[in-house]
C-alpha positions as CSV (number, residue, x, y, z in Angstrom):
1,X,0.0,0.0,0.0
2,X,2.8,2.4,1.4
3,X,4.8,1.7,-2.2
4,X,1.8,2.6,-4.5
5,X,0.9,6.0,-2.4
6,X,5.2,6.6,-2.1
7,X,4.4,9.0,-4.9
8,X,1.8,11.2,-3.3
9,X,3.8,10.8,0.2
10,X,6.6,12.3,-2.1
11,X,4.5,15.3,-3.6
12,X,3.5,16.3,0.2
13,X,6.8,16.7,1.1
14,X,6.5,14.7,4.4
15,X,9.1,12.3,5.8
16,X,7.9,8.8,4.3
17,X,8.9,6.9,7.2
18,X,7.9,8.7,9.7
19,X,4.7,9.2,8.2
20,X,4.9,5.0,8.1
21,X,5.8,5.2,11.6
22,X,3.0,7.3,12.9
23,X,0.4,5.4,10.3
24,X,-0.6,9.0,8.4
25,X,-0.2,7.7,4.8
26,X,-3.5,8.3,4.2
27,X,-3.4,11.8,5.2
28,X,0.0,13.3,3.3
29,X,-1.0,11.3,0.4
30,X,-4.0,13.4,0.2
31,X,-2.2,16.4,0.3
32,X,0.2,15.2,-2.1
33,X,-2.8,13.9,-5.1
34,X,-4.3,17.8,-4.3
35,X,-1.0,19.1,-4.9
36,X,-0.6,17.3,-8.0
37,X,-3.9,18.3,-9.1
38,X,-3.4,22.0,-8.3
39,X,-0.6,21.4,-10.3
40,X,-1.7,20.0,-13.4
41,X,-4.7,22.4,-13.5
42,X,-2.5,25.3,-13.2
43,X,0.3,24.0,-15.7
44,X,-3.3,23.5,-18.0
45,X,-4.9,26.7,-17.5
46,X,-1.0,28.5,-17.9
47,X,-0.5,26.5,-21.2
48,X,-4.0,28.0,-22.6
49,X,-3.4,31.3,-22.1
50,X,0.0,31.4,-23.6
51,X,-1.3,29.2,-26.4
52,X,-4.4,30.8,-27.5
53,X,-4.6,33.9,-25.6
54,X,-0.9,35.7,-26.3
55,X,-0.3,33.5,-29.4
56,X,2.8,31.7,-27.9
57,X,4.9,28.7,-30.0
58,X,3.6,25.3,-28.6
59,X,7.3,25.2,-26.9
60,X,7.2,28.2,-25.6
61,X,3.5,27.3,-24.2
62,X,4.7,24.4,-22.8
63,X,7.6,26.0,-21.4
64,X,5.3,28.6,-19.6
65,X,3.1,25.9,-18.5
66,X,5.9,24.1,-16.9
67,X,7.7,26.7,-14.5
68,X,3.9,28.4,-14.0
69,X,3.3,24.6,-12.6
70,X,6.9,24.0,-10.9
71,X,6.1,27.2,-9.1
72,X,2.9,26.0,-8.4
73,X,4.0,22.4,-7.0
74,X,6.3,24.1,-5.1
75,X,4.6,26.3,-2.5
76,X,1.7,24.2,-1.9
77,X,4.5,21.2,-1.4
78,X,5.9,23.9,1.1
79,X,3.1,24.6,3.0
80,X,1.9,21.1,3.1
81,X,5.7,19.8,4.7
82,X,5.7,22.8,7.1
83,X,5.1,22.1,10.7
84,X,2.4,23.2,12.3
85,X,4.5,24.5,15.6
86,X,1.6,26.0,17.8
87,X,-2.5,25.3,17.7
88,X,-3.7,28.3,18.5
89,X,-5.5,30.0,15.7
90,X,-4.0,32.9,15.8
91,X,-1.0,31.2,15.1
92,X,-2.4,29.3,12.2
93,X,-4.5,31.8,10.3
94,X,-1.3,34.4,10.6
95,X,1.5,31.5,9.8
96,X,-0.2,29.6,7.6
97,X,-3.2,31.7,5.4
98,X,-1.7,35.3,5.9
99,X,2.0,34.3,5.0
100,X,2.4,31.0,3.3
101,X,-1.8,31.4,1.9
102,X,-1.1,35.0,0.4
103,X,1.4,33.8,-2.3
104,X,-1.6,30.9,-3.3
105,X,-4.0,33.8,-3.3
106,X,-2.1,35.9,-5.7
107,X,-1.7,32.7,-8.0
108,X,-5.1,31.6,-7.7
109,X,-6.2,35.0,-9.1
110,X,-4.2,34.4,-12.5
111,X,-5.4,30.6,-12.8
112,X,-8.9,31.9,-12.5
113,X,-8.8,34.5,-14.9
114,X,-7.0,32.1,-17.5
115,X,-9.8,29.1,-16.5
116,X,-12.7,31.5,-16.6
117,X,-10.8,33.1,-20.0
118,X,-11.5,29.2,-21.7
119,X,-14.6,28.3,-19.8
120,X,-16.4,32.1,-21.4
121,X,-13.8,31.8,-24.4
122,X,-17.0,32.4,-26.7
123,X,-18.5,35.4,-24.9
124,X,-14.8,36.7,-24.3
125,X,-14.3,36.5,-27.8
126,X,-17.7,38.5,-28.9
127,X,-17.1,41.0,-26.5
128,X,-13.8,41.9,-28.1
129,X,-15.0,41.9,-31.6
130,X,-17.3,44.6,-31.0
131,X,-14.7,46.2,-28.6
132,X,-11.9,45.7,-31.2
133,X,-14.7,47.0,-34.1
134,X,-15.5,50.3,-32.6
135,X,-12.3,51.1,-31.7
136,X,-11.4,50.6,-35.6
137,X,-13.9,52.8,-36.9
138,X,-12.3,55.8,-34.6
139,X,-8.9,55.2,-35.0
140,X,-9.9,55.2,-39.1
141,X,-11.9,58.0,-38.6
142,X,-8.8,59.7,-36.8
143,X,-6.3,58.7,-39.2
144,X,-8.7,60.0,-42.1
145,X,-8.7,63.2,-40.1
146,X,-5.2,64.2,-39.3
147,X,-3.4,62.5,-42.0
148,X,-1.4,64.6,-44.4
149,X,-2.9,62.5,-47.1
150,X,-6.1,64.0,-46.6
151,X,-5.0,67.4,-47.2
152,X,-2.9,66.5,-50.3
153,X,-6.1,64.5,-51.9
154,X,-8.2,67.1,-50.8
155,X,-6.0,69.6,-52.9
156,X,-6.5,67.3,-55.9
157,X,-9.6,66.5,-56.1
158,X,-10.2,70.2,-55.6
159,X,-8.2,70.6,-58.6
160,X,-10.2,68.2,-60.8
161,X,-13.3,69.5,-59.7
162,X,-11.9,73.4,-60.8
163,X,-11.1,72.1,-64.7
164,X,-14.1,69.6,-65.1
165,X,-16.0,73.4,-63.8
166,X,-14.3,74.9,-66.7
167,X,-14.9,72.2,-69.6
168,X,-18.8,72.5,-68.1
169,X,-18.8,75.8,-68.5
170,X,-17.4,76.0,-72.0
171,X,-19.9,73.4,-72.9
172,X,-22.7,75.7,-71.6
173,X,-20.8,78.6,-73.2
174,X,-21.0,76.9,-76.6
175,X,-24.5,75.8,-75.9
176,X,-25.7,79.7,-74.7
177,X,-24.3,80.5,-78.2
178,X,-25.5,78.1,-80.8
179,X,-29.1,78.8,-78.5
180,X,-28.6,82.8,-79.7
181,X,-27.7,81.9,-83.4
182,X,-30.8,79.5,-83.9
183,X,-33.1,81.9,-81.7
184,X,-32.7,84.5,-84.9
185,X,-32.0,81.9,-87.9
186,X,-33.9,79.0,-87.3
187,X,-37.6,80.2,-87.5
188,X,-40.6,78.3,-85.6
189,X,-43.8,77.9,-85.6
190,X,-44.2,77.3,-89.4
191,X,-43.3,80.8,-89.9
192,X,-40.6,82.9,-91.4
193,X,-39.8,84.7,-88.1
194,X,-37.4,83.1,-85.9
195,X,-37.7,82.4,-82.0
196,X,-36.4,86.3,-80.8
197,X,-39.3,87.8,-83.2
198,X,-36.7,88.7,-85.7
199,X,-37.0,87.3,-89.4
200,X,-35.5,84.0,-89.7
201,X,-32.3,83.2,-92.1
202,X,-29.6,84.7,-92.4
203,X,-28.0,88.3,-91.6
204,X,-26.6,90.9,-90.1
205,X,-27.4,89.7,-86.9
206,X,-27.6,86.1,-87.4
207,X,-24.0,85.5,-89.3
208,X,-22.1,87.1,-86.2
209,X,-23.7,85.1,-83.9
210,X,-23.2,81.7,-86.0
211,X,-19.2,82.9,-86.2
212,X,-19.4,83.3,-82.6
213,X,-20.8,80.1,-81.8
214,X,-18.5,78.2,-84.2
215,X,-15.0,80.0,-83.1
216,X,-16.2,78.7,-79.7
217,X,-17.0,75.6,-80.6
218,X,-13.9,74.9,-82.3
219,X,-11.8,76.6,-81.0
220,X,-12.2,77.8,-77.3
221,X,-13.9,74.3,-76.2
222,X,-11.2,72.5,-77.7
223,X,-8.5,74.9,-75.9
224,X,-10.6,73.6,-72.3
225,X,-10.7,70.0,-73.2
226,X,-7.1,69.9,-74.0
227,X,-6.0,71.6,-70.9
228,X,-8.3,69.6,-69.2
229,X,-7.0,66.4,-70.6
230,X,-3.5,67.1,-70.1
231,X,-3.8,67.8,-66.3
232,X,-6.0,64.9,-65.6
233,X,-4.0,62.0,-65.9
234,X,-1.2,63.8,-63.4
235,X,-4.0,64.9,-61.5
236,X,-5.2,61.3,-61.0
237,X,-1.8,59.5,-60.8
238,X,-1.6,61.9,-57.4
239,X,-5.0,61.1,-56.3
240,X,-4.4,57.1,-56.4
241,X,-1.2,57.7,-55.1
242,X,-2.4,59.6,-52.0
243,X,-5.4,57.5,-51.6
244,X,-3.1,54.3,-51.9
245,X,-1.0,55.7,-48.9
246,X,-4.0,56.9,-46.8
247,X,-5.4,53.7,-47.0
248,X,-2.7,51.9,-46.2
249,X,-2.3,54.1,-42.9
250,X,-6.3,53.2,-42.3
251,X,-5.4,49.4,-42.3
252,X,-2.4,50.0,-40.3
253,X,-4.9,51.5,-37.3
254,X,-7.3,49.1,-38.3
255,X,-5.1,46.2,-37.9
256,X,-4.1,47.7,-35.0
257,X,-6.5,48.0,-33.1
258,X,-8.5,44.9,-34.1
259,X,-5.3,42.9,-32.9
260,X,-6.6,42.1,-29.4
261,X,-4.1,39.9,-27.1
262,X,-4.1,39.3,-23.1
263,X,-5.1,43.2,-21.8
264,X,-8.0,43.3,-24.3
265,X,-9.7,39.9,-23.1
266,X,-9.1,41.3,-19.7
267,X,-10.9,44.2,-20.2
268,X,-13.8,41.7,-21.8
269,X,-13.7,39.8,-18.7
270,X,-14.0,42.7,-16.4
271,X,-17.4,43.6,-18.6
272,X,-18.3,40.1,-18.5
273,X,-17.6,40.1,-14.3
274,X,-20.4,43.2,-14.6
275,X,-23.0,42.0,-16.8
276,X,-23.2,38.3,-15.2
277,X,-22.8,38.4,-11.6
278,X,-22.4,34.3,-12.2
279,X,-19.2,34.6,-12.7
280,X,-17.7,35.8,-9.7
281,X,-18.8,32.5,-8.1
282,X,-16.8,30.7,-10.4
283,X,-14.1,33.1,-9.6
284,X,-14.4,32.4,-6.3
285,X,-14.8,28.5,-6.5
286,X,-11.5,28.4,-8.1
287,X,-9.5,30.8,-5.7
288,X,-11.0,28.4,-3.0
289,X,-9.8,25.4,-4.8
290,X,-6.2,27.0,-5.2
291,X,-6.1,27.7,-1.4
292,X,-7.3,24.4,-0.6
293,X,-4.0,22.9,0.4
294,X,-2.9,25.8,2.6
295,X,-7.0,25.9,4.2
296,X,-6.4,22.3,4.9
297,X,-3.1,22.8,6.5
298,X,-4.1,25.6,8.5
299,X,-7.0,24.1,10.4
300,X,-6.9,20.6,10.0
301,X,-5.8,19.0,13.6
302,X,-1.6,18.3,14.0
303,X,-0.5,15.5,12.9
304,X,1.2,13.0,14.6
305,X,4.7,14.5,12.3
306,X,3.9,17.5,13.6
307,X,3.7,16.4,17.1
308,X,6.9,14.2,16.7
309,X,9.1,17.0,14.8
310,X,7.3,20.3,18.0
311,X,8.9,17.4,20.4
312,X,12.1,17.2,18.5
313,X,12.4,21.0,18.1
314,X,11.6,21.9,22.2
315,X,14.1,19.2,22.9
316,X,16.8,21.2,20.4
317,X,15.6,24.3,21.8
318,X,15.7,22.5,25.5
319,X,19.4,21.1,24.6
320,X,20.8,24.7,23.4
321,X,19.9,27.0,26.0
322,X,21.4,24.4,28.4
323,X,24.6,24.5,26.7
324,X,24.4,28.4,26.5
325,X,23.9,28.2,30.2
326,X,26.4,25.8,31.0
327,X,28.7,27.6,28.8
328,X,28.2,30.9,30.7
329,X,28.4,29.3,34.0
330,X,31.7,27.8,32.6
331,X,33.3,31.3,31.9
332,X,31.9,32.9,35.2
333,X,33.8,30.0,37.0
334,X,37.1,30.6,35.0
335,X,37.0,34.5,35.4
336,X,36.5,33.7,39.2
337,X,39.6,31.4,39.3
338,X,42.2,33.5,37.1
339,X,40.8,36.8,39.2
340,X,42.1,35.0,42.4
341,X,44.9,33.9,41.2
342,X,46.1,36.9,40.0
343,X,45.4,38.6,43.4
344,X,47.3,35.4,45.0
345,X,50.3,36.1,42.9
346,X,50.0,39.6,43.2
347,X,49.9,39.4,47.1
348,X,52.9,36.6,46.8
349,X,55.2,39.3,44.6
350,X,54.4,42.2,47.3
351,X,55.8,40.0,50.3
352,X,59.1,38.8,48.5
353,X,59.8,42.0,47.6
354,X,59.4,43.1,51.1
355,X,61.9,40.6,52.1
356,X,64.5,41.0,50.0
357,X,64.7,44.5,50.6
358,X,64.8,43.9,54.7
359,X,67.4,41.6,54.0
360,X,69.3,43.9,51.7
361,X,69.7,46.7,54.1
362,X,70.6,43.6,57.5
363,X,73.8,42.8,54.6
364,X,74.8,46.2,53.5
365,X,74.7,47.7,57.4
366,X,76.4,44.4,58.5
367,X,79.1,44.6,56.1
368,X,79.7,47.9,56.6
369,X,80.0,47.7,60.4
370,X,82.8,45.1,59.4
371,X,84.6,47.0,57.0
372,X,84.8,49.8,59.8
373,X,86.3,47.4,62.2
374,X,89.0,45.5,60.1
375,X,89.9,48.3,57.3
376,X,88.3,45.7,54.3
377,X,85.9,46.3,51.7
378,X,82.7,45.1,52.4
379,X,81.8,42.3,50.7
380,X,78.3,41.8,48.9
381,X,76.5,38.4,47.5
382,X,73.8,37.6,45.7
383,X,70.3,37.2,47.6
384,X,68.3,34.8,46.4
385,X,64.9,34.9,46.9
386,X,63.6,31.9,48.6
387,X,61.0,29.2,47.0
388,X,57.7,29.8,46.7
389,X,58.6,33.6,46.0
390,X,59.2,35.7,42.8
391,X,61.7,38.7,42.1
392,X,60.3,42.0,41.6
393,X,60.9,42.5,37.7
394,X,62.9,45.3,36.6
395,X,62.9,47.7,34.4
């Protein structure tokens, strides 16, 4: 049984024999399948959003997926082989939930948002179109607005519009005057008068106005159809190349903004969190699961580990301030003993110096009283001190 589960025991991160010993397999192999399964979910939901959210390589995905899980594994595997040194629960909601629980907290946020991201993928995705859309249509409405395209093309087409003005109004000019030639030679009305009351054929007034009409016609209208002609083409090679660059500036801030990536389906999901209040119990439900390991830690009753490892750490604890005791007592004691000894030897070098100098001056007045007596030179010798004593050092 214990070689099947020797995995799980493994993931908790709990001593394998001692949880043998103290018959709690059961219990650190079901920290370590929820730690595995944290992991795998997280290592999923990472893989997903690098994938199909920022548009990450598959090995690059993968790669993501795999520290976002190692990281994962490893501080639910922490909490779960951490001992559990007091029961109070002040102790464990502060050690446990508020210090070791934050950093699960923090991670639980970001696998929610990427599960929720896949599990509402479809309204997600909707809510950026239209998102992404509308902000198209301004930034091509901007673009069409302040690009110096728009002014050049604006110039142009100004320009066409002025000559096609000027071939219209040579057409009407040549029309106008044909219209006065047949109002006095053409007549109407079965008559021999033409349409301005005058007679009908031709004359003095009727032959000017027929040369009139025809110099126009071919001459002056030809004059404005040739000078329209020869600007037009230029005219228009400018306009499509304007257009041509303006438009390619729309699609730029078209394709710009209708390329959405991570911040825009966040912004999607934020709506989504405010149109369906639904989701915030999934959010919830899966920062719940994510702290599931540390919740279980923090309030489940010691284990028999625990209780083994608080008895081994009291007896270290026990052990060191004894030998920082006995170790201070120790150096008291030898202060004590060199203190006295120096005062012994102290005393010692006071009273030999004492005698040496008595017995100095007993030899020096001795021999001098001798000298005196027999006319010699007094003799001197050495005093040595005697054992036990020490000569005052000189110098």
């Amino acid at each position: 049984m214990a070689g099947r589960i020797r995995p799980m025991l493994w993931a908790s991160g709990v001593d394998v024999d001692a949880a043998e010993q103290h018959r709690e397999t059961r219990r650190y192999a079901t920290f370590g399948a929820l730690i595995c399964l944290m992991t795998l979910w997280s290592a999923g939901a990472m893989f997903t959003t690098a994938r199909f959210t920022l548009g990450l390589a598959l090995p690059l995905a993968l790669a993501a997926a795999a520290v976002f899980g190692g990281v994962m594994f490893s501080i639910d595997r922490l909490i779960s082989q951490m001992t559990i040194e007091k029961d109070t629960l002040r102790y464990r909601v502060g050690h446990v939930l508020l210090v070791r629980g934050l950093l699960s907290v923090v991670i639980g946020m970001v696998v929610a948002h990427s599960s929720l991201t896949f599990l509402y993928a479809a309204d997600i995705r909707h809510l950026v179109a239209v998102d992404a859309a509308a902000a198209a249509s301004r930034e091509v409405a901007l673009v069409a607005q302040s690009a110096p395209e728009t002014e050049r093309i604006a110039a142009l087409e100004a320009e066409v519009a002025r000559l096609d003005a000027e071939v219209a109004a040579a057409y009407a000019r040549t029309d106008e005057l044909k219209a006065a030639w047949v109002a006095d030679a053409i007549p109407v009305n079965g008559t021999n008068r033409a349409a301005n009351g005058n007679y009908a054929g031709p004359g003095d007034v009727a032959d000017p106005l027929r040369r009139e009409w025809e110099t126009y016609r071919d001459v002056a209208l030809p004059a404005v159809l040739a000078a329209r002609d020869t600007a037009l083409p230029g005219l228009q090679a400018q306009l499509a190349e304007q257009r041509q660059a303006l438009g390619q500036r729309q699609d730029a801030a078209h394709d710009a903004a209708t390329t959405t990536g991570l911040s825009a389906e966040s912004r999607a999901f934020l709506q989504l969190l405010g149109d369906d209040p639904t989701v915030w119990l999934w959010l919830l439900f899966f920062v719940v699961l994510d702290l599931v390991v540390a919740g279980l830690k923090a309030f489940w009753p010691a284990s028999e580990v625990d209780k083994a490892k608080r008895a081994v750490i009291a007896e270290t604890a026990a052990q060191a301030e004894f030998n920082r005791t006995d170790t201070a007592m120790a150096a008291a004691y030898a202060h004590r003993a060199r203190r006295a000894a120096e005062v012994y030897m102290a005393l010692t070098d006071a009273d030999a110096s004492r005698e040496i100098a008595a017995a100095v001056a007993r030899e020096q007045q001795g021999t001098t009283a001798a000298a005196r007596l027999g006319g010699r030179q007094p003799e001197t010798r050495e005093l040595r001190p005697r054992r036990g004593s020490r000569l005052p050092s000189r110098g």
